[in-house]
C-alpha positions in Angstrom: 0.0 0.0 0.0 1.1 3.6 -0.9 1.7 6.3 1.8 1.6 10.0 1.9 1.9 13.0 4.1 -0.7 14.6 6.1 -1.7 17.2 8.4 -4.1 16.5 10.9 -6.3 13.6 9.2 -6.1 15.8 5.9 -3.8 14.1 3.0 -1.8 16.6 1.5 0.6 15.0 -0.6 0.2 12.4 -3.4 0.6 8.7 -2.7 4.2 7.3 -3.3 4.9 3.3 -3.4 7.1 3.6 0.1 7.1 5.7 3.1 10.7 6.3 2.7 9.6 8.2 -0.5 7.1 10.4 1.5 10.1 11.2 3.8 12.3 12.5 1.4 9.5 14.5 0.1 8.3 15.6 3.2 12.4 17.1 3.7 12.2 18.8 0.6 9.4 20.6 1.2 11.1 22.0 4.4 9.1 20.0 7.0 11.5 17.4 8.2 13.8 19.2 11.7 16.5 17.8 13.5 14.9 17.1 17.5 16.7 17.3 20.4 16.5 13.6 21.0 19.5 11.8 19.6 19.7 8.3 17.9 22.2 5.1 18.9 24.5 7.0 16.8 24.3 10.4 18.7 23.2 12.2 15.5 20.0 14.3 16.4 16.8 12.2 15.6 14.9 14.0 12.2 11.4 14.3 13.0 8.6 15.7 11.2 7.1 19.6 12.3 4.2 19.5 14.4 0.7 18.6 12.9 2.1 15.9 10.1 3.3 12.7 10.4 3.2 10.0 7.1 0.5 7.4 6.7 -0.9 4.4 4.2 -3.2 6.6 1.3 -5.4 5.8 -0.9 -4.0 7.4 -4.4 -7.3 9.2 -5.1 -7.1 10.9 -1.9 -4.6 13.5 -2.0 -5.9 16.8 -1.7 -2.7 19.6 -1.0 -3.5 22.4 0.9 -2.9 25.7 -1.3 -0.4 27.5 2.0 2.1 24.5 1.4 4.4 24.3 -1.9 5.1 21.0 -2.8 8.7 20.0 -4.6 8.1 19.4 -8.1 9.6 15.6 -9.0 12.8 16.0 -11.7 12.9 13.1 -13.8 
């Protein structure tokens, strides 16, 4: 099953096959931060900003919200 991003319960983002996918798009569109908790490693734990976190979508479902810019793909 595909994931995506969303804010609250609201999908903003479109389906991609993995949820690693949905991360890197999520950190190009700014929203990923380093927290203050570190890993195993000691490197500060990236997080997504308050209000989104990434779940299993439906493709049909995404619906972005016009305040956030999404990163266009490059082929």
């Amino acid at each position: 099953m595909p994931y995506a991003l969303f804010v609250d319960d609201q999908q903003i983002s479109r389906a991609l096959p993995t949820e690693h996918d949905v991360w890197h798009y999520a950190d190009d569109a700014g929203l990923v931060v380093d927290a203050l908790i570190q890993d195993e490693t000691g490197k500060p734990e990236r997080i997504l900003e308050q209000g989104y976190s990434i779940r299993q979508a439906e493709p049909e479902e995404a619906k972005p919200l016009a305040s956030i810019e999404m990163p266009k793909r490059v082929a």
